[in-house]
N, CA, C and O of each residue as an XYZ file, in Angstrom:
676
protein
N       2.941     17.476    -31.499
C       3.100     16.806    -30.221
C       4.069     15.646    -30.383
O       3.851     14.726    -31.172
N       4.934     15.705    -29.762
C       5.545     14.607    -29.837
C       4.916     13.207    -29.152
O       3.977     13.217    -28.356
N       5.821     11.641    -29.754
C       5.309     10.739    -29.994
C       5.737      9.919    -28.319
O       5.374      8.799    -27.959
N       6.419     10.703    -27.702
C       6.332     10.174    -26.347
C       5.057     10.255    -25.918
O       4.796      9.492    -24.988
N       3.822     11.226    -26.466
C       2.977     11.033    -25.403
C       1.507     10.669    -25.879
O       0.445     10.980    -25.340
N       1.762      9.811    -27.215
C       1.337      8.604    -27.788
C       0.438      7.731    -27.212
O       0.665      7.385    -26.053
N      -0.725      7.220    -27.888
C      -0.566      6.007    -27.168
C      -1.900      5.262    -27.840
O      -2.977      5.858    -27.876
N      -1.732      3.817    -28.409
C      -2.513      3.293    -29.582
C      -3.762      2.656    -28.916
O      -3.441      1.829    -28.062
N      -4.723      2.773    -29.030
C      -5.495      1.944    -28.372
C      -7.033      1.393    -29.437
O      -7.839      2.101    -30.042
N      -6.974      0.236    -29.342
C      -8.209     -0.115    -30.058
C      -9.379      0.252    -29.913
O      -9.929     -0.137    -28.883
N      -9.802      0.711    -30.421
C     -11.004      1.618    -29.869
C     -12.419      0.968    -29.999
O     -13.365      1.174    -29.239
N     -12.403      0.130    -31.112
C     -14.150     -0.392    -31.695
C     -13.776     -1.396    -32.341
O     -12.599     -1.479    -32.693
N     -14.637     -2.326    -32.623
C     -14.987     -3.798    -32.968
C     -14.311     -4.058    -33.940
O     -13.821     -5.181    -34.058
N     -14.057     -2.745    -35.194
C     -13.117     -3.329    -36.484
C     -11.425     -3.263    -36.469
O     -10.691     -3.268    -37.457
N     -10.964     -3.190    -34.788
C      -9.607     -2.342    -34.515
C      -9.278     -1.376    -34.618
O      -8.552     -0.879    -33.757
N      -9.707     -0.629    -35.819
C      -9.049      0.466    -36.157
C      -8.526      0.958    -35.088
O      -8.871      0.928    -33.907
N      -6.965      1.775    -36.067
C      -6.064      1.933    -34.582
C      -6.445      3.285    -34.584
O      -6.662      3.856    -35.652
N      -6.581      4.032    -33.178
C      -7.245      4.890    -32.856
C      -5.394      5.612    -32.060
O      -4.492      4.810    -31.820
N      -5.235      6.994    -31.822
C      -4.755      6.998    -31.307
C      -4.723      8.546    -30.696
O      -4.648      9.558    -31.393
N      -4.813      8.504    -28.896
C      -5.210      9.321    -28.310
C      -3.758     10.207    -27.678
O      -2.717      9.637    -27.350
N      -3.941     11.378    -27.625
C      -2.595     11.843    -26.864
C      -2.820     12.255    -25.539
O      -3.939     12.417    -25.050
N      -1.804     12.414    -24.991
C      -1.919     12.577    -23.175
C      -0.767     13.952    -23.295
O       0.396     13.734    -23.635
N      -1.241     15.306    -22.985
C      -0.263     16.021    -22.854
C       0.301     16.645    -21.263
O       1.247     17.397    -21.029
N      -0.777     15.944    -20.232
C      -0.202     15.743    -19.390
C      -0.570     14.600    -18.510
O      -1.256     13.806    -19.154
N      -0.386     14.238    -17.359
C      -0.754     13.123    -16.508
C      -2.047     13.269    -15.583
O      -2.814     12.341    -15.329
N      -2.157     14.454    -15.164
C      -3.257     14.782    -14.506
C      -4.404     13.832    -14.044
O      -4.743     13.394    -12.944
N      -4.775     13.714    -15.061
C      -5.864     12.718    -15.297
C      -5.825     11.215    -14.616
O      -6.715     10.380    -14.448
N      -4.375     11.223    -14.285
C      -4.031      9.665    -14.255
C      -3.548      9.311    -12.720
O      -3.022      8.241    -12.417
N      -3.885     10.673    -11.561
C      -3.357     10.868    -10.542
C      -4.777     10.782     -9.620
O      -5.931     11.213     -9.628
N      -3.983     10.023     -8.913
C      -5.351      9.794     -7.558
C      -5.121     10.913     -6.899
O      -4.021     11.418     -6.674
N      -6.310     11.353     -6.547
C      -6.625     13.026     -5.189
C      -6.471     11.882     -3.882
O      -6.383     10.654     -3.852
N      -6.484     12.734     -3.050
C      -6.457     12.417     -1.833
C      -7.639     11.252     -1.115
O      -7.360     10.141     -0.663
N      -8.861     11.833     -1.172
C      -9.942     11.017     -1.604
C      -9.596      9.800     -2.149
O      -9.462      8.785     -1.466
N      -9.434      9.849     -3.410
C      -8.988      8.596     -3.963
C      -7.788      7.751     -3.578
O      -7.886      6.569     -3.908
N      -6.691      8.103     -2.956
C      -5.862      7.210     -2.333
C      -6.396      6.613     -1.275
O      -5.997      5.488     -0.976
N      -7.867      7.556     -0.153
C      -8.071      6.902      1.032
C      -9.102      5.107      0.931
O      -9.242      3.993      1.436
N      -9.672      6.311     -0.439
C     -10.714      5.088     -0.942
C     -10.470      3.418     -0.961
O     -10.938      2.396     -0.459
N      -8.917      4.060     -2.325
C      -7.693      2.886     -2.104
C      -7.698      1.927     -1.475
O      -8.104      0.782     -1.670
N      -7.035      2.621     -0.375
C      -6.339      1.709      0.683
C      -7.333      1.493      1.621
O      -6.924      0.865      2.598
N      -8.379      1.770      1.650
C      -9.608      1.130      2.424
C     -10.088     -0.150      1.713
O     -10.121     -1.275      2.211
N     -10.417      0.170      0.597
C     -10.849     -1.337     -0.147
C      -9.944     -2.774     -0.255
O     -10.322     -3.939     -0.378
N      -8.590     -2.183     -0.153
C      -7.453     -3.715     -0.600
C      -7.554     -4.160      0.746
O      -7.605     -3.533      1.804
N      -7.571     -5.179      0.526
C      -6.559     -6.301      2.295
C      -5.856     -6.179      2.823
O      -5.895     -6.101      4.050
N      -4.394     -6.070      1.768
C      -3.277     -6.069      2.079
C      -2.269     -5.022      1.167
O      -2.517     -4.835     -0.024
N      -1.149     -4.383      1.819
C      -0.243     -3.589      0.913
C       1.224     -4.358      1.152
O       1.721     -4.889      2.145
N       1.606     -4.200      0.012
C       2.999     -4.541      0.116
C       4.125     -3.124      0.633
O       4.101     -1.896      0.549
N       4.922     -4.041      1.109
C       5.888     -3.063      1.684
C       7.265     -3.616      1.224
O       7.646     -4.786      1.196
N       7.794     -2.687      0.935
C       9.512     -2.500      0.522
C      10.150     -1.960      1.680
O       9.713     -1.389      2.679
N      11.490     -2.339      1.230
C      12.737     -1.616      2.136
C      14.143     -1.956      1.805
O      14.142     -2.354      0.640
N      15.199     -1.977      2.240
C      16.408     -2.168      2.057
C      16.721     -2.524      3.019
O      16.602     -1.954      4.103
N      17.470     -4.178      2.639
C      17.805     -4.580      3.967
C      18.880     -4.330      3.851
O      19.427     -3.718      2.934
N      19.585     -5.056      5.352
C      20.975     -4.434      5.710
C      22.253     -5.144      4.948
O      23.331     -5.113      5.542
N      22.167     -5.896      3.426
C      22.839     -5.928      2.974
C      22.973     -4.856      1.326
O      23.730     -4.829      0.355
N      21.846     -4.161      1.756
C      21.468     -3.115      0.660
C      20.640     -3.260     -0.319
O      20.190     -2.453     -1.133
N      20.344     -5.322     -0.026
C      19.132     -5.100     -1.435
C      17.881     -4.631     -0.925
O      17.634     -4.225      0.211
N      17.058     -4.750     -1.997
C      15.943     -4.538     -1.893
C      14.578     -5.531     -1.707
O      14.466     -6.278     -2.680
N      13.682     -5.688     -0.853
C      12.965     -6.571     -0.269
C      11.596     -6.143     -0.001
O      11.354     -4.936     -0.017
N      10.825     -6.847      0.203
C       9.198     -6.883     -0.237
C       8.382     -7.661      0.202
O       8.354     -8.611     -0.579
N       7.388     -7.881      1.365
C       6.619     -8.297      1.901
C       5.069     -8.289      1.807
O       4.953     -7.131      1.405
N       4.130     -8.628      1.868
C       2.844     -8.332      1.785
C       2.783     -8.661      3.006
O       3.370     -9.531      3.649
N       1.653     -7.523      3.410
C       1.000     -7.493      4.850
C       0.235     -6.935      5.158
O      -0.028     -5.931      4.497
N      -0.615     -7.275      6.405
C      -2.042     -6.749      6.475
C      -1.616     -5.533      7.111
O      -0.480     -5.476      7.581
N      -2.463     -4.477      7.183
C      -2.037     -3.032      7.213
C      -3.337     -2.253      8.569
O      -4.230     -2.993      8.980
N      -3.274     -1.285      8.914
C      -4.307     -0.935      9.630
C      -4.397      1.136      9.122
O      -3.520      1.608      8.400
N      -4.946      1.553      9.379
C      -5.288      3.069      9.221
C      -5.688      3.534     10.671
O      -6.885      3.786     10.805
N      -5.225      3.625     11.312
C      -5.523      4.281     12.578
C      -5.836      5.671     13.007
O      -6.534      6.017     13.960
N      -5.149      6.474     12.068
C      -5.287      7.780     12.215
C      -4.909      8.682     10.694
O      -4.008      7.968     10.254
N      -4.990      9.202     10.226
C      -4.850      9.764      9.045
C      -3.425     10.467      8.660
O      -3.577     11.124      7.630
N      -2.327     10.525      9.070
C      -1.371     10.547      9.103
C      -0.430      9.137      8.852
O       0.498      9.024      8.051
N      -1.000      8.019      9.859
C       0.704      7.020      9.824
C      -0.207      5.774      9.064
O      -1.347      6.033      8.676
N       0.360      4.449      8.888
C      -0.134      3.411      8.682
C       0.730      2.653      9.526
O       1.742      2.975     10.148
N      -0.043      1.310      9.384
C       0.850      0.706     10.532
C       0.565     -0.877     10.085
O      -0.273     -1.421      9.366
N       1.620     -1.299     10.830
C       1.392     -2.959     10.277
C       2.614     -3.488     11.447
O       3.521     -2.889     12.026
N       2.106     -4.989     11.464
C       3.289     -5.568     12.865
C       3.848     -6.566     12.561
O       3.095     -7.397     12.052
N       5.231     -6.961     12.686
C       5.859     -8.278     12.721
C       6.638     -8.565     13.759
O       7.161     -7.803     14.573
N       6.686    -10.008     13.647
C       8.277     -9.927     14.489
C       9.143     -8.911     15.278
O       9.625     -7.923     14.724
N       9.291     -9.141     16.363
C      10.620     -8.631     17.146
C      11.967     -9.066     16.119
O      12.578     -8.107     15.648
N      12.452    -10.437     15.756
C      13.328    -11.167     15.220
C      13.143    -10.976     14.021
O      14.246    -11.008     13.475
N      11.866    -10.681     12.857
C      12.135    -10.538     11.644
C      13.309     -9.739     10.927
O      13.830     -8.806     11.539
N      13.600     -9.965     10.064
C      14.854     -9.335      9.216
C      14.428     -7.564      8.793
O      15.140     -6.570      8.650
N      12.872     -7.790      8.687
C      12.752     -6.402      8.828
C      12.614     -5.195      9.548
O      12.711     -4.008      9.238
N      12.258     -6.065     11.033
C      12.767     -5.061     11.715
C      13.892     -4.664     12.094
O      13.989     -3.442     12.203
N      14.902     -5.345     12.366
C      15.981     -5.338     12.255
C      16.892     -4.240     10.974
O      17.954     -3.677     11.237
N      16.187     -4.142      9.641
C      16.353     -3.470      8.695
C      15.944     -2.156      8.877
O      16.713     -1.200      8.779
N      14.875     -2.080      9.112
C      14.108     -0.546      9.400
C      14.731      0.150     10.732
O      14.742      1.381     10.737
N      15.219     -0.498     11.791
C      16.062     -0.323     12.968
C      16.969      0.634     12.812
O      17.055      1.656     13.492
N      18.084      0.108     11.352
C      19.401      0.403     10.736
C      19.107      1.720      9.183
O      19.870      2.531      8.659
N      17.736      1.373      8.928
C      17.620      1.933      7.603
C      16.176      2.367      7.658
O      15.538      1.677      6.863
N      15.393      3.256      8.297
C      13.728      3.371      8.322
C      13.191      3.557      7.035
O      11.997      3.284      6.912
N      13.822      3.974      6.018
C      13.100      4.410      4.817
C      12.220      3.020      4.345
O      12.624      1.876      4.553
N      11.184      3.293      3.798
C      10.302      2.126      3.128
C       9.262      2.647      2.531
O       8.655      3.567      3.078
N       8.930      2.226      1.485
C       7.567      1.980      1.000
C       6.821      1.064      1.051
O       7.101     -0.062      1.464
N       5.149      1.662      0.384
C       4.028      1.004      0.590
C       3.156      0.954     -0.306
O       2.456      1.937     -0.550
N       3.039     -0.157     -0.940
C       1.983     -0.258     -2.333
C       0.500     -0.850     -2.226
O       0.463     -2.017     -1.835
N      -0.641     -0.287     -2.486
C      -2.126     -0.423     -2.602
C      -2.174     -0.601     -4.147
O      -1.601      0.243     -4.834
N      -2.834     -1.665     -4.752
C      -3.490     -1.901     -5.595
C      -4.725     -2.328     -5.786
O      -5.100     -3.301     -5.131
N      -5.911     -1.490     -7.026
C      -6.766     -2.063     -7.059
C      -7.244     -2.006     -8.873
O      -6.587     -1.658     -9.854
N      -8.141     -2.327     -8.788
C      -8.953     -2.270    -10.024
C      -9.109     -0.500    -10.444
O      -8.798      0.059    -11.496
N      -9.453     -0.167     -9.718
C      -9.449      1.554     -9.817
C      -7.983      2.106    -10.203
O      -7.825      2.905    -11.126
N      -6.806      1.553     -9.326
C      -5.507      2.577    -10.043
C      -4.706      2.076     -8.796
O      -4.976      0.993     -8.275
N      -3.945      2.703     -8.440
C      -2.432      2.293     -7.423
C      -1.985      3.271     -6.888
O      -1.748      4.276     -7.558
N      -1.795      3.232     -5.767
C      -0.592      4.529     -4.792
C      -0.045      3.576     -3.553
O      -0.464      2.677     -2.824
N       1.479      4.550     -3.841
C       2.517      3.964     -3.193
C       3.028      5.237     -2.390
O       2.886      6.376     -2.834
N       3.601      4.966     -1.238
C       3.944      5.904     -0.079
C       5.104      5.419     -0.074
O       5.621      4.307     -0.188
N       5.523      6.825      0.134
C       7.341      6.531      0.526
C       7.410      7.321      1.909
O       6.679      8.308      1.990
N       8.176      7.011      2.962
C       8.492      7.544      4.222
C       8.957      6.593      5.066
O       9.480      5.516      4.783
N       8.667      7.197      6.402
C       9.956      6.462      7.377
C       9.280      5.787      8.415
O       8.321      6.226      9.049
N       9.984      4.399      8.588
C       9.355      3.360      9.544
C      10.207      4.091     11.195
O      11.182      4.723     11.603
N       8.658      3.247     11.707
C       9.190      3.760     13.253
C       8.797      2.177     13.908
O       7.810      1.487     13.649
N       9.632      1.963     14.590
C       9.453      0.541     14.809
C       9.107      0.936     16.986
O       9.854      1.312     17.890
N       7.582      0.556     16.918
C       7.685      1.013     18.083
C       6.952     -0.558     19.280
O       6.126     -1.248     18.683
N       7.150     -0.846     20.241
C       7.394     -2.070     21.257
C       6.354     -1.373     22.405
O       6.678     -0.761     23.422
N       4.974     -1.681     21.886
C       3.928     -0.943     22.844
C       2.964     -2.345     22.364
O       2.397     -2.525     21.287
N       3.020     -3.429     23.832
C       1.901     -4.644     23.177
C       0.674     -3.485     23.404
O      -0.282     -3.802     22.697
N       0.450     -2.437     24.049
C      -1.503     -2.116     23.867
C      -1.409     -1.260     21.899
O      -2.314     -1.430     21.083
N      -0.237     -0.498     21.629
C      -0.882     -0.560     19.741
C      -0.499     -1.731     19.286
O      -1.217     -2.188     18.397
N       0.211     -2.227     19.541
C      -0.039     -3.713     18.842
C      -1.070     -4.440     18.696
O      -1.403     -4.836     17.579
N      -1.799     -4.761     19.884
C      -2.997     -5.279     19.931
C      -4.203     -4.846     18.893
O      -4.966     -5.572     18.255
N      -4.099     -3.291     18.951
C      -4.799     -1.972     18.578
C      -4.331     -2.854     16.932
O      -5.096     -3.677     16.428
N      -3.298     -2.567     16.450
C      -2.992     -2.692     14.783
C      -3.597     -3.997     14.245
O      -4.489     -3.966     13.397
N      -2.894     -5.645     14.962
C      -3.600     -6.586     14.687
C      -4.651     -6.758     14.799
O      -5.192     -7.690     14.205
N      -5.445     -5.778     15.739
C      -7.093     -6.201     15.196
C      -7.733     -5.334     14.043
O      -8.670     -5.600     13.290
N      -6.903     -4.167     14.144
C      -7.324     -3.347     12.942
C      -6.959     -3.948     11.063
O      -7.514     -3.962      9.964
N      -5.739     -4.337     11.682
C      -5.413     -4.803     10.245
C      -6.385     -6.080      9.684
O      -6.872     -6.232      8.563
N      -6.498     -7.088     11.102
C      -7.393     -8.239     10.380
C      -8.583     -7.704      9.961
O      -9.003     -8.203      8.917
N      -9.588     -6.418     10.693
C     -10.665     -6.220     10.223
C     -10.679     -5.836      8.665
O     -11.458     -6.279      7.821
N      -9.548     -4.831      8.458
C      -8.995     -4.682      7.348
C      -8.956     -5.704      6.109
O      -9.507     -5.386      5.055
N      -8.410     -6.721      6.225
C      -7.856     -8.076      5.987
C      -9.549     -8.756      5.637
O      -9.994     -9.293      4.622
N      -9.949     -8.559      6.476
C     -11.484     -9.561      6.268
C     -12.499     -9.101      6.744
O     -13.044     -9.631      7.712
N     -13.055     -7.791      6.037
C     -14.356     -6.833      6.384
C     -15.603     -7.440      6.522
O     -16.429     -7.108      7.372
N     -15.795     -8.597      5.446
C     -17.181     -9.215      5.844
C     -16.811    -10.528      6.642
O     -17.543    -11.500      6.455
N     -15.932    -10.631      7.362
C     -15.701    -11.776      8.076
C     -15.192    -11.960      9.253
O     -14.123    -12.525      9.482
N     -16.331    -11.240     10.465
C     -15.596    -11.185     11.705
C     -15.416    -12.208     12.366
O     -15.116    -11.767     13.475
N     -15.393    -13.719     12.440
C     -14.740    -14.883     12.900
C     -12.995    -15.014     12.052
O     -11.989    -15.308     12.698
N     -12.985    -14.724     10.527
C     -11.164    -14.820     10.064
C     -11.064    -13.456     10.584
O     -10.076    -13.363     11.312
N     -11.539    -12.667     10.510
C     -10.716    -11.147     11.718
C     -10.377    -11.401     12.862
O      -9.266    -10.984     13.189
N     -11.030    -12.020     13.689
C     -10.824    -12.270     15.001
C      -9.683    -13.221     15.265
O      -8.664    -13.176     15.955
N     -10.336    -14.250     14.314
C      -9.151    -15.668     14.031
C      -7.674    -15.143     13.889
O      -6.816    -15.465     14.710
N      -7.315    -14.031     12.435
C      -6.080    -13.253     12.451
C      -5.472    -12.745     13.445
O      -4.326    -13.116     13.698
N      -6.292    -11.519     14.435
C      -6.062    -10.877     15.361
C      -5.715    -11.484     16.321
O      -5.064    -10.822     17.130
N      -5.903    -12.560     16.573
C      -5.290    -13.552     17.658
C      -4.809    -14.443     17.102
O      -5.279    -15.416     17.692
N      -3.893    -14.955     16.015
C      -2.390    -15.213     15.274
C      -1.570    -13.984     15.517
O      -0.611    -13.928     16.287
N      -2.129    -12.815     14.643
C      -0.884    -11.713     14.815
C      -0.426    -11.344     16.175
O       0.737    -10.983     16.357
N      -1.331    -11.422     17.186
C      -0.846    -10.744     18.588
C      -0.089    -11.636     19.236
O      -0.333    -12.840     19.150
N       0.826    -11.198     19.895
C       2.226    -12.054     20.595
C       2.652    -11.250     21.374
O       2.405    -10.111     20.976
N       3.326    -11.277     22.564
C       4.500    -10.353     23.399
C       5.911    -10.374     22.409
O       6.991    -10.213     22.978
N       5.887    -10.533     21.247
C       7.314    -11.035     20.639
C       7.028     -9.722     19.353
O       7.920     -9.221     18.669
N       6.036     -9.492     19.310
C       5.564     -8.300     18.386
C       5.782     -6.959     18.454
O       5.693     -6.238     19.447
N       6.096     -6.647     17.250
C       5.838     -5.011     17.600
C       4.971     -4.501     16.500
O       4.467     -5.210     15.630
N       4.833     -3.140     16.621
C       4.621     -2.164     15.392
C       5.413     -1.360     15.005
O       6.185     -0.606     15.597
N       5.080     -1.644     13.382
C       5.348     -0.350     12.243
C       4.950      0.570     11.914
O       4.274      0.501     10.888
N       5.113      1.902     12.542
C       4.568      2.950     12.048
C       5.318      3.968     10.665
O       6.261      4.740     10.490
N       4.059      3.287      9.826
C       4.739      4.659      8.225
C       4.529      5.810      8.416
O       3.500      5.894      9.088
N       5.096      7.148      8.112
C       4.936      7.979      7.750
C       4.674      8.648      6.499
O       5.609      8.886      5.735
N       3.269      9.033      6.168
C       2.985      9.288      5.346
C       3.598     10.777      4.347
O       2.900     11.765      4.118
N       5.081     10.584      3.863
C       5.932     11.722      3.541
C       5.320     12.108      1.633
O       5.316     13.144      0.969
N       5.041     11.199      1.448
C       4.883     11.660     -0.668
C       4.340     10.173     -0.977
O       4.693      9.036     -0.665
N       3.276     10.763     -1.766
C       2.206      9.419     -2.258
C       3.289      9.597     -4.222
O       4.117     10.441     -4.563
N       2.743      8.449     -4.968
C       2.783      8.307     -6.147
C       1.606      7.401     -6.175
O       1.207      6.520     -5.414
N       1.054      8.039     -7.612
C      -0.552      7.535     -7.542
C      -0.792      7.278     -9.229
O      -0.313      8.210     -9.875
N      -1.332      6.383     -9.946
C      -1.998      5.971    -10.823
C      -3.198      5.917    -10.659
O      -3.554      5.255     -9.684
N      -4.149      6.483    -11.402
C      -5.576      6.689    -11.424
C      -5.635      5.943    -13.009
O      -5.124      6.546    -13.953
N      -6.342      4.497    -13.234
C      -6.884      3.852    -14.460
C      -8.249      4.433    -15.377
O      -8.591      4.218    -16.540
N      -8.925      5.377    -14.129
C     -10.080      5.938    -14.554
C     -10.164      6.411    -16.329
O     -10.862      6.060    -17.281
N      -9.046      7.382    -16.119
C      -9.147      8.200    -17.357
C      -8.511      7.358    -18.624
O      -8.237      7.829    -19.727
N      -8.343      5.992    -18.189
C      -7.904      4.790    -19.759
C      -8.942      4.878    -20.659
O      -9.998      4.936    -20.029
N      -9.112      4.913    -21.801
C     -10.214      4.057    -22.567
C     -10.319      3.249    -22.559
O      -9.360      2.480    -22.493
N     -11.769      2.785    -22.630
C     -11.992      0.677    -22.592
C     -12.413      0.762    -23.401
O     -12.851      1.763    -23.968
N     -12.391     -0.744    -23.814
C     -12.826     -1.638    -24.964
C     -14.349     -1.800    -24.508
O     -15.125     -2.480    -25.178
């Protein structure tokens, strides 16, 4: 086996180096299930994109699940990112937790409807603060504005890390 797929890990109290091979990834991939799990438990996902001078840019934001297909999240009319996604929809979306990571790649839809808006900022704050419906409420009425819109992702190809199958110490 070759030594790309290596990997040293201390295994017990005297170090000894232990070392386990991975001959494929399998193991290390969130199911479907496990991405929903995911992104139900975090607060917030970060989002990427390319703005319109071509770099690359990155936000954290509270997120909502509305339907099992899109995700959604709202900013600004005037932000730089909408404005970006306007010119360039592609973006991603990163969930992290203690369990493992998945990131979505697909296409923003930037849509100017205050009743899902309303709909996302309260979803996202509940999101945002599950045992805390006074900062949910509190959020949901910061995020909502007539100056707002929504982001709708399309959920096109996940990439997923599953930590499960690591060895621990």
């Amino acid at each position: 086996m070759s030594d790309d797929f290596k990997f040293i890990h201390f295994w017990n109290d005297e170090h000894e180096k232990q070392i386990r091979y991975y001959n494929h990834l399998k193991e290390f991939v969130l199911d479907g299930e496990g991405i929903n799990t995911l992104m139900r438990a975090v607060p917030v996902a970060q989002a990427a994109w390319v703005a319109s001078d071509g770099s690359p840019r990155a936000i954290t934001v509270p997120f909502a699940l509305l339907n099992e297909d899109y995700v959604y999240f709202t900013a600004e009319e005037s932000q730089a990112i909408v404005q970006s996604l306007r010119k360039d929809p592609r973006i991603s979306m990163c969930w992290g937790g203690p369990g493992g990571a998945a990131t979505v790649r697909g296409q923003a839809e930037v849509i100017s409807d205050p009743a899902l808006t309303a709909s996302v900022c309260e979803a996202s704050a509940k999101q945002r603060y599950p045992d805390d419906p006074a900062k949910a409420s509190k959020l949901a009425s910061k995020l909502d504005s007539p100056t707002r819109v929504s982001i709708k992702v399309s959920k096109e190809k996940f990439i997923t890390f599953s930590g499960a199958g690591l060895p621990r110490d």
